[in-house]
C-alpha positions as CSV (number, residue, x, y, z in Angstrom):
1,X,-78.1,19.0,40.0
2,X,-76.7,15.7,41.7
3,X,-76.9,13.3,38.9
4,X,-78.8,9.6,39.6
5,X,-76.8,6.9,39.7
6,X,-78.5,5.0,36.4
7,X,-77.0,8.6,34.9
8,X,-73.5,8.1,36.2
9,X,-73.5,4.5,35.2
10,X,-74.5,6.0,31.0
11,X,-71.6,8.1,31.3
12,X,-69.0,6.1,32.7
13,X,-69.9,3.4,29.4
14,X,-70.0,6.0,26.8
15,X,-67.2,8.5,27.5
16,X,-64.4,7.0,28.1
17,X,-62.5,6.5,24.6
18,X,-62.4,3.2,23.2
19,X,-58.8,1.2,23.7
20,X,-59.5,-2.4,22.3
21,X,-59.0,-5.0,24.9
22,X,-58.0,-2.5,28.0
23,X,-61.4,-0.6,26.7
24,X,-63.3,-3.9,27.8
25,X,-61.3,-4.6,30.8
26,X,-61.3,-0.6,32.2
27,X,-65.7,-1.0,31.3
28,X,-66.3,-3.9,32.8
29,X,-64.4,-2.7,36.5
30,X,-66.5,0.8,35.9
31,X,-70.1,-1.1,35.8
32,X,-69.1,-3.6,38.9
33,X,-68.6,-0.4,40.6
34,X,-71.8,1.1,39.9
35,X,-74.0,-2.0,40.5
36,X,-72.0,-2.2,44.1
37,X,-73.3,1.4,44.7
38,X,-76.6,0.0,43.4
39,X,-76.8,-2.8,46.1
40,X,-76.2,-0.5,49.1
41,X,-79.5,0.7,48.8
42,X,-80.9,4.4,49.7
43,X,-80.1,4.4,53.1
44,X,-76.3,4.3,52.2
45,X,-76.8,7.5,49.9
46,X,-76.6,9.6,52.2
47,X,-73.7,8.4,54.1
48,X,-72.0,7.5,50.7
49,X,-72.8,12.0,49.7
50,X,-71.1,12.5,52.8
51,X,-68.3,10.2,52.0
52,X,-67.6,11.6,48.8
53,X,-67.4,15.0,50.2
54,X,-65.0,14.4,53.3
55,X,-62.8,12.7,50.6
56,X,-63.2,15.0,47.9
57,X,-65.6,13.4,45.8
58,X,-66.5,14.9,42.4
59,X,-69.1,17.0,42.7
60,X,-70.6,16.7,39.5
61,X,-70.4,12.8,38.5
62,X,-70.5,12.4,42.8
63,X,-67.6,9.7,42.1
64,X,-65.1,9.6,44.7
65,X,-62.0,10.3,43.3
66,X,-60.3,7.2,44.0
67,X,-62.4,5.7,42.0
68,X,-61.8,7.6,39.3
69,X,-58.3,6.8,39.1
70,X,-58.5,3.4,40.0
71,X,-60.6,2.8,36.8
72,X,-57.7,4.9,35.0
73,X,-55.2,2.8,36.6
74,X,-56.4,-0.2,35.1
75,X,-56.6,0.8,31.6
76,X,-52.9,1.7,32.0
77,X,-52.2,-2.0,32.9
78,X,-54.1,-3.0,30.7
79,X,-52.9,-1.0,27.9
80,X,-49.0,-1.9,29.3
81,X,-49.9,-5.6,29.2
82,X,-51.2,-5.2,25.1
83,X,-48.2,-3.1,24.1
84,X,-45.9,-5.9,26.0
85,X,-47.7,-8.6,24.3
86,X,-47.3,-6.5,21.5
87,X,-43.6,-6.2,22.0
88,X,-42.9,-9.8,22.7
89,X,-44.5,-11.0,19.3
90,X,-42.4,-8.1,17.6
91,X,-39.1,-9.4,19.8
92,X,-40.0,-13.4,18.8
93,X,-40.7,-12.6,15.2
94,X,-37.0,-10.7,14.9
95,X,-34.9,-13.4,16.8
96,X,-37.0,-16.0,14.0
97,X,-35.4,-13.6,11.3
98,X,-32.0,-13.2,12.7
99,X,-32.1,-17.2,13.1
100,X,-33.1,-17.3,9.6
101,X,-30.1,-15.0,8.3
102,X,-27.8,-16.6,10.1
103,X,-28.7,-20.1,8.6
104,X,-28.3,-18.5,5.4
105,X,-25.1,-17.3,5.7
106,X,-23.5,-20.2,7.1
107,X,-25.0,-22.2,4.1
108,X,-23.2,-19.4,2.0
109,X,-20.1,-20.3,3.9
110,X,-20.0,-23.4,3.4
111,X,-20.9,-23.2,-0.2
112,X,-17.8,-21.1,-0.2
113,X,-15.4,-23.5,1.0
114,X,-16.7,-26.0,-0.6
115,X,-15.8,-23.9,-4.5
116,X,-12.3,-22.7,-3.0
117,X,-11.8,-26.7,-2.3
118,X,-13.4,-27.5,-6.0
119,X,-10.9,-24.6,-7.1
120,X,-8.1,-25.3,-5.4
121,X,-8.4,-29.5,-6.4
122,X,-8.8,-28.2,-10.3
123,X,-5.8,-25.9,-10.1
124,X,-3.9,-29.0,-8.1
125,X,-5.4,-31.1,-11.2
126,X,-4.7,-28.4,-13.7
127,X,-0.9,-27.9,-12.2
128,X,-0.3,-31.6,-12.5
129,X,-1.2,-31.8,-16.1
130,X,0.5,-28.6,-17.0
131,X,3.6,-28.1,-14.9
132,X,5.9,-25.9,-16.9
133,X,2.9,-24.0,-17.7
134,X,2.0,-23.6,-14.1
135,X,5.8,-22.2,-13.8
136,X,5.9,-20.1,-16.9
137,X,2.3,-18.8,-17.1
138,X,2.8,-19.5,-20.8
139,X,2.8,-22.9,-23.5
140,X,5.7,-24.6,-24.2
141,X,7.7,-23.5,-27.0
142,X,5.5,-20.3,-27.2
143,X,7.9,-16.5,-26.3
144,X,6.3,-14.2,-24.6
145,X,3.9,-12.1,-26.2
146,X,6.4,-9.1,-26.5
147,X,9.5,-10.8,-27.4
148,X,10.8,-9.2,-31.2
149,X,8.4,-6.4,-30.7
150,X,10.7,-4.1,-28.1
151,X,14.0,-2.5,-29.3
152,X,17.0,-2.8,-27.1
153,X,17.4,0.6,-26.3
154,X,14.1,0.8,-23.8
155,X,14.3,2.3,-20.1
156,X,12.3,-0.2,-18.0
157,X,10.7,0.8,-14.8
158,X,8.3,-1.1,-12.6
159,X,5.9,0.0,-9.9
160,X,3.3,-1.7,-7.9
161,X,1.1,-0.7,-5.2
162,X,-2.1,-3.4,-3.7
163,X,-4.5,-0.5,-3.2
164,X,-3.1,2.6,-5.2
165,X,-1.5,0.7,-8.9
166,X,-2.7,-3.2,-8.3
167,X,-3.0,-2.8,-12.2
168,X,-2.5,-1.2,-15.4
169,X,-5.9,-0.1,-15.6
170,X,-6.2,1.5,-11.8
171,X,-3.0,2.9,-10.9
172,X,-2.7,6.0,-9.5
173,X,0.8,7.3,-8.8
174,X,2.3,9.2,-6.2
175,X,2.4,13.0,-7.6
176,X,6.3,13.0,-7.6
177,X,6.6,9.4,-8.5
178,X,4.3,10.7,-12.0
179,X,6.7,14.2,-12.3
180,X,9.6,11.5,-12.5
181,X,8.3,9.6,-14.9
182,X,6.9,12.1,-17.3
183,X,10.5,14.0,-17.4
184,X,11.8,10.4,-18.8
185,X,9.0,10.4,-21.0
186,X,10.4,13.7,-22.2
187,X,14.2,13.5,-22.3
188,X,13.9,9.7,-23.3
189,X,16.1,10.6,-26.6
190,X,16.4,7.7,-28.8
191,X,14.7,5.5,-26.3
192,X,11.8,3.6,-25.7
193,X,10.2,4.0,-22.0
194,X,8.0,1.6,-20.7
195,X,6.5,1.7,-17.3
196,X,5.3,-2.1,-16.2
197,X,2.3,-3.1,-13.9
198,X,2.0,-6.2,-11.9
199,X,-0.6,-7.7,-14.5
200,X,1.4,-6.7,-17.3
201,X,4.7,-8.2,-16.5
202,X,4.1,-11.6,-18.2
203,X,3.5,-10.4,-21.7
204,X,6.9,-9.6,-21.5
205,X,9.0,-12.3,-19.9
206,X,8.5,-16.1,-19.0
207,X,7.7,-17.1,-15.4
208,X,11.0,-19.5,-15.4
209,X,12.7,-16.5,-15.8
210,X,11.8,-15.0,-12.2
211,X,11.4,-16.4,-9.0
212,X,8.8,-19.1,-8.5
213,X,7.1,-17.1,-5.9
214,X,7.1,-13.7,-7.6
215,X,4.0,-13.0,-6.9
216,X,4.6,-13.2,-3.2
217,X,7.7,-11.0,-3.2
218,X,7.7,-7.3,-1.8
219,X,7.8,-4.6,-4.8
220,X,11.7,-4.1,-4.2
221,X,12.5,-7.7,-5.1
222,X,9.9,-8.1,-7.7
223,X,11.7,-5.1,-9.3
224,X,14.6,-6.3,-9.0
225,X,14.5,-9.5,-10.5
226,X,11.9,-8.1,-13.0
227,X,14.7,-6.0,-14.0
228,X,17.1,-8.5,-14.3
229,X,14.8,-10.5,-16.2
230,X,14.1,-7.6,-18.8
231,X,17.9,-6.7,-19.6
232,X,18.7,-10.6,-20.3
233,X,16.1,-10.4,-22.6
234,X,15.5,-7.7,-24.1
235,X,18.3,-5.2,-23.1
236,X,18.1,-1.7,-22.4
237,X,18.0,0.4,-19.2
238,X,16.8,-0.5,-15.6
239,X,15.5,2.3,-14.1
240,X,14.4,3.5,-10.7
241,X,11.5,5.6,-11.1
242,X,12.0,7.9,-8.2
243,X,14.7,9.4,-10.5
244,X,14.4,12.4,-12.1
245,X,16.2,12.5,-15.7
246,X,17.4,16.2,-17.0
247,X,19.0,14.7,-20.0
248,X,18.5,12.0,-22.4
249,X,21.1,9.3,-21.8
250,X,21.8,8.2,-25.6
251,X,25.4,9.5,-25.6
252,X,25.7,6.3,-22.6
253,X,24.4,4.2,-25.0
254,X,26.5,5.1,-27.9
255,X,29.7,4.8,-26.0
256,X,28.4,1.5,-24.5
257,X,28.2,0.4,-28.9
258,X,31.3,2.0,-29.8
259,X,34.0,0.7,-26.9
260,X,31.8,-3.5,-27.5
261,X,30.8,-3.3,-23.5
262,X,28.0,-5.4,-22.6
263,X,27.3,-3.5,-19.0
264,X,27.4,0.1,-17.9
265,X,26.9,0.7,-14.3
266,X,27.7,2.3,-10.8
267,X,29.6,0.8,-8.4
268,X,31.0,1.8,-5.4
269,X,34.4,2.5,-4.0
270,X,35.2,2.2,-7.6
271,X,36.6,5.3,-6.9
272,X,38.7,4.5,-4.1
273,X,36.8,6.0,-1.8
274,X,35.3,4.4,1.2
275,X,31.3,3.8,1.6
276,X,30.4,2.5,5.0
277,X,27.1,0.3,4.2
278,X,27.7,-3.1,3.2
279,X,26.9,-2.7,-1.1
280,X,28.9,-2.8,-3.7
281,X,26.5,-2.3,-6.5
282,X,24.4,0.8,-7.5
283,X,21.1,-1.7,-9.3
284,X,18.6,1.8,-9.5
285,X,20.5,2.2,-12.9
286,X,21.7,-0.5,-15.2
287,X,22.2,-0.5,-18.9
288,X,23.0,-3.5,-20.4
289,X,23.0,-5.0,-23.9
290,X,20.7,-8.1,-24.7
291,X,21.6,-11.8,-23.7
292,X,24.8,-10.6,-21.6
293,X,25.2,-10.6,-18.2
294,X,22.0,-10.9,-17.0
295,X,21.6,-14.0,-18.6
296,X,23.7,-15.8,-15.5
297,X,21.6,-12.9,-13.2
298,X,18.6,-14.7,-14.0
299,X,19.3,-18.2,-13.4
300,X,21.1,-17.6,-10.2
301,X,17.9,-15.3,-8.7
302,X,16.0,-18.4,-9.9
303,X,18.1,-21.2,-8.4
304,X,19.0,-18.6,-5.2
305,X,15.3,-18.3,-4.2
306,X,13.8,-22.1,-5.0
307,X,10.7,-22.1,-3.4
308,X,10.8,-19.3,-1.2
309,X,8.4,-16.6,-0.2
310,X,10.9,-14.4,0.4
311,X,14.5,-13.6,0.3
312,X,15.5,-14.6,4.1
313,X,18.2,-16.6,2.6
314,X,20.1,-13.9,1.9
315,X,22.6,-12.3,3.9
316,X,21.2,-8.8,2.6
317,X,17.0,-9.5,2.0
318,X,16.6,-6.3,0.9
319,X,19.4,-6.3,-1.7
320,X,19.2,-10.0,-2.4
321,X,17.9,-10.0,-6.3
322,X,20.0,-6.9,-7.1
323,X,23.5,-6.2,-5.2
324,X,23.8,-10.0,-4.1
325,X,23.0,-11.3,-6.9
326,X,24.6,-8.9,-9.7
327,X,28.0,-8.3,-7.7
328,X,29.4,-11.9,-7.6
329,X,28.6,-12.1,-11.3
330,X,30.5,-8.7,-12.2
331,X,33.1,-9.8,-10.1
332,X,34.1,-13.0,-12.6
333,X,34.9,-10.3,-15.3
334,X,37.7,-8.6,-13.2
335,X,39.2,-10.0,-10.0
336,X,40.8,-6.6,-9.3
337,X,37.2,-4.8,-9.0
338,X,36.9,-3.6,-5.1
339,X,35.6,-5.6,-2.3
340,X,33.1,-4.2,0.4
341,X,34.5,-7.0,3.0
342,X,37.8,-4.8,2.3
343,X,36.5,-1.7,3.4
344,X,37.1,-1.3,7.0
345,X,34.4,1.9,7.3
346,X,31.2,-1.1,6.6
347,X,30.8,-2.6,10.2
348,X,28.9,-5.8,8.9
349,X,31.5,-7.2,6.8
350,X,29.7,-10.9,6.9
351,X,26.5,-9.2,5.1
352,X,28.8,-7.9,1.7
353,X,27.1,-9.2,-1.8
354,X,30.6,-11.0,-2.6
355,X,29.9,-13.9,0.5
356,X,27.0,-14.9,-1.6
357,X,29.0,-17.0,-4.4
358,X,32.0,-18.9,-4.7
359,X,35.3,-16.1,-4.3
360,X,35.7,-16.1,-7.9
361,X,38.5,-13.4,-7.9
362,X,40.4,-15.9,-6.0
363,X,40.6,-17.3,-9.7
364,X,39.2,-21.0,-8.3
365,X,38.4,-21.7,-11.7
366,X,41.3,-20.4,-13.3
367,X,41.9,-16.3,-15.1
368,X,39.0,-13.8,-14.8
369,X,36.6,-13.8,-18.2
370,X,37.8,-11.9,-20.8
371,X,35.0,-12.2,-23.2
372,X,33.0,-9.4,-21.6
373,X,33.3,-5.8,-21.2
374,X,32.3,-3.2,-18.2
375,X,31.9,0.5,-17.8
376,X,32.1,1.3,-14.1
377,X,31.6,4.6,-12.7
378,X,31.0,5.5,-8.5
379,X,27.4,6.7,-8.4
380,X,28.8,9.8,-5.7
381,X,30.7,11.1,-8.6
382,X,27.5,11.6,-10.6
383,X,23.4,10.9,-10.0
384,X,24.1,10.7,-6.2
385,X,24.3,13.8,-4.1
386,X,25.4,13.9,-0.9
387,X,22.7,15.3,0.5
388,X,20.7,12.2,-0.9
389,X,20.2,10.9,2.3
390,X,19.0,13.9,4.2
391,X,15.9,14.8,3.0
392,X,17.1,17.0,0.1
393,X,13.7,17.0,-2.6
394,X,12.5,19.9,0.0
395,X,15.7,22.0,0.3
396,X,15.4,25.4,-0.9
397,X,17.9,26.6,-3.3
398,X,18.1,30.3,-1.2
399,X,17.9,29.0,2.3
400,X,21.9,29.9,3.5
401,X,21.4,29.0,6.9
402,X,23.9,27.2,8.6
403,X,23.4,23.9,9.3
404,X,26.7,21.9,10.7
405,X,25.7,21.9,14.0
406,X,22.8,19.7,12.9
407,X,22.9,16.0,13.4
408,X,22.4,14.9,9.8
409,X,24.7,17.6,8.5
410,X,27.3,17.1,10.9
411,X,27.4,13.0,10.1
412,X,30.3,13.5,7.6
413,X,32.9,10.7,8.7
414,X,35.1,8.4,6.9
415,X,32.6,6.4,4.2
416,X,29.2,8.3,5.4
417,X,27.3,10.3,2.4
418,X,28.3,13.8,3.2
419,X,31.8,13.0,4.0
420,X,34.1,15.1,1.7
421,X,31.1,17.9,1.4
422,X,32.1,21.5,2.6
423,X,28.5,22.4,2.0
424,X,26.8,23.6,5.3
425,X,23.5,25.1,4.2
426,X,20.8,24.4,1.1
427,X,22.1,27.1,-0.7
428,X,25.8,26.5,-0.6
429,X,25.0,22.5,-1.8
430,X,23.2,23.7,-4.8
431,X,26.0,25.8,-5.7
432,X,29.1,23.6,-4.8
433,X,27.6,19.8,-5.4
434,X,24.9,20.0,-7.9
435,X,25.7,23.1,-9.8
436,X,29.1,22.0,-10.9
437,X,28.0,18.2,-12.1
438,X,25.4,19.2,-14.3
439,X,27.3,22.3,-15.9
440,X,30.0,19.9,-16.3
441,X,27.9,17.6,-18.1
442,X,28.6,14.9,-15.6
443,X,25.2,14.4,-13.9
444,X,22.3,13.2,-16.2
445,X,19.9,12.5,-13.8
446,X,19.2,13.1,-9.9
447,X,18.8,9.7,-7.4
448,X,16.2,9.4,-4.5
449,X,16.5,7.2,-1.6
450,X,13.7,5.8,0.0
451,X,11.3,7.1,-3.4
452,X,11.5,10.5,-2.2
453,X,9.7,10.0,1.0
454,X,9.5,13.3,1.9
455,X,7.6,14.4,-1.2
456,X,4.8,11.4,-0.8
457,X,1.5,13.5,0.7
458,X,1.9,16.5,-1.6
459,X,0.1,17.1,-4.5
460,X,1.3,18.1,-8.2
461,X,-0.2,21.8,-7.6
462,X,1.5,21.7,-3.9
463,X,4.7,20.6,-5.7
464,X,4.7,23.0,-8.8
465,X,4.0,25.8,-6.5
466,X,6.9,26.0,-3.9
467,X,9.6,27.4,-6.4
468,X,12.3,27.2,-4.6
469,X,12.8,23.8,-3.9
470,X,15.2,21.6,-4.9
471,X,12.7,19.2,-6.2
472,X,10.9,22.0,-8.4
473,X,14.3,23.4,-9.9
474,X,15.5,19.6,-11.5
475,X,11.7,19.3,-12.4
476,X,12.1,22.2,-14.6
477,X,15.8,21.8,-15.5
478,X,14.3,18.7,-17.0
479,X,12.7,21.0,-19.3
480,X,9.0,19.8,-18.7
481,X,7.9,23.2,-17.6
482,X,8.9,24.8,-20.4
């Protein structure tokens, strides 16, 4: 039955669901329409019956449809207009907060700056007060910490990384960096070995001693003076740790003793042979006697590098605190030792370590010193190979392919590292260039150039594993697989 309007007008207020202030709003527009029906009196009923039904009125409420969903329509506003509100206050309430933070942070800033200034002032205040100290990083008349507690015969290696070894206690080496060092740690003989970290290098010498900026210096010339530093004091062996030792070098030391040398060392064209690149000395092994020459290596790395950041001073930067500054000493102690300016193979004659002092051999100050003795060998005729330079860690000691026609293998002219080789595949180098130095007793340890670069994403199961490689045969000629 057609439902009275007072009827309709109950159920429009009590069934639709209750939505806070669009609940009101939606009501209120449902009760205007119902008092408008209201006012149009009986006589409209009829007309309004017939209305509904040409436009599809609702047969049981007798609501036209359109009104129907213009009362839904404006809950919907009315709903969209609360959850906006909503939004907004949300919106304002997170730009407040990111104001906030903000604030904060540039109060933290500026807090920051102002304790590096405080800092900075104190150190300036500190420096002032304490200037040798600032130098030295220790007390006047106070030796380092390790002074008298080292014997001469040590090997001395150093290696620093920022994010791998920025310390004794976290370092991490490179697996074939660690395989080097533990065969020294094994063949080490009658010899101490001591590995140094950045944070550990002042317990053992004096900041005088090394270049002002040290600290700011690449790992190649903070070895390099470190090691000159070391053998002035202390003595010993400098030693490159991407060097593999197969024996224990004490019979070097002994002969050093017994013929009263003070240096032992590679240099090359000591043999008379040629060597295209402009070097003279060999500074990935040293072994020196305390107080001797490295006495005059220190103060001249000192004096050479003043202030400096670096070594752009130089005519070598690389080489600068080993070659340029060892050779010019050596060179005092025989005038007759060869020159790499004389060796027409090196096409930068200007950059040779002898430019970098005085020409002593020219005898300026009168007859070369005679006080001092030197055992020179060239470093081709024992730790370096000529295949050094061609990526030989990862030859395999079967592969007998041919390989002259190759670039690298076929570079073999007058002062280049394979010249004089006959060797033209892995196999035939292992046999004919390694082989015969080590059986002859010749070849105590093995040389990598650029730390065995080609070895540097492998791990020590990847390396233990590929048997036939060069690297894995010296590794267990060293004897620490045994």
């Amino acid at each position: 039955p057609a439902m009275t309007r007072a009827s309709r007008r109950l159920l429009l207020d009590v069934s639709t669901p209750p939505l806070g202030h669009a609940t009101l709003m939606a009501a209120s527009s449902a009760k205007l329409v119902a008092r408008h029906d209201e006012e149009q009196g009986d006589e409209s009923a009829n007309d309004a019956s017939l209305l509904a039904r040409s436009a599809g009125a609702d047969v049981g409420t007798g609501m036209p449809f359109w009104k129907v969903w213009m009362v839904v329509g404006l809950q919907t506003v009315a709903f969209l207009l609360f959850v906006g509100a909503l939004l907004q206050k949300v919106s304002a309430a997170e730009d407040q907060a990111v104001a906030d933070l903000q604030q904060q942070r540039s109060s933290l800033e500026a807090e920051v700056r102002n304790l590096h200034q405080e800092k900075g002032q104190a150190s300036k205040d500190w420096s002032a007060r304490h200037p040798y100290q600032a130098v030295a990083h220790v007390e006047g008349h106070k030796l380092p910490e390790m002074y008298g507690r080292v014997k001469e015969k040590t090997i001395w290696a150093y290696w620093y990384h920022a994010e791998s070894c920025p310390s004794a206690a976290n370092c991490t080496l490179p697996a074939h960096i660690k395989l080097c060092a533990e065969t020294v740690g094994h063949n080490r003989g009658g010899f101490d070995f001591r590995l140094l970290r950045k944070d550990e290098v002042f317990r053992y010498v004096s900041g005088t001693e090394l270049p002002v900026r040290w600290h700011d210096l690449l790992p190649a010339q903070q070895k390099d003076s470190l090691m000159n530093a070391l053998l002035a004091r202390y003595g010993g062996v400098a030693w490159d740790i991407s060097m593999i030792l197969l024996r224990p070098l004490d019979d070097y030391w002994d002969e050093l003793v017994e013929q009263g040398a003070t240096f032992r060392g590679y240099m090359y064209r000591i043999n008379g042979r040629p060597w295209r690149h402009e070097e003279a000395m060999a500074v990935w092994f040293l072994m020196s006697r305390r107080e001797g020459v490295f006495a005059a290596a220190v103060r001249s790395q000192v004096i050479g590098m003043g202030d400096r950041a670096d070594t752009g001073a130089y005519l070598d930067w690389y080489r600068a605190l080993g070659d340029h500054t060892l050779t010019a000493i050596l060179s005092m102690y025989n005038y007759s030792l060869p020159k790499c300016f004389d060796d027409p193979t090196v096409p930068k004659q200007w950059a040779c370590p002898e430019h970098e002092q005085p020409p002593w051999y020219k005898g300026l100050t009168g007859i070369e010193r005679t006080d001092t003795r030197l055992m020179l060998g060239d470093p081709r005729d024992g730790p370096q190979l000529p295949m050094a330079w061609i990526g030989m860690e990862m030859f395999n000691v079967l592969d007998d392919t041919d390989r002259s026609s190759e670039q690298k293998w076929a570079d073999n002219g007058l002062g280049a590292p394979m010249h004089d080789t006959s060797c033209s595949s892995m196999k035939q180098c292992w046999e004919d260039e390694f082989m015969p130095r080590f059986q002859a007793g010749n070849l105590k340890f093995v040389k990598f150039f650029n730390h065995g670069a080609t070895l540097d994403q492998k791990s020590r199961e990847e390396l233990l594993a590929d048997a036939g490689t060069y690297f894995y045969s010296w590794i267990r000629l060293s004897g620490l697989l045994v």
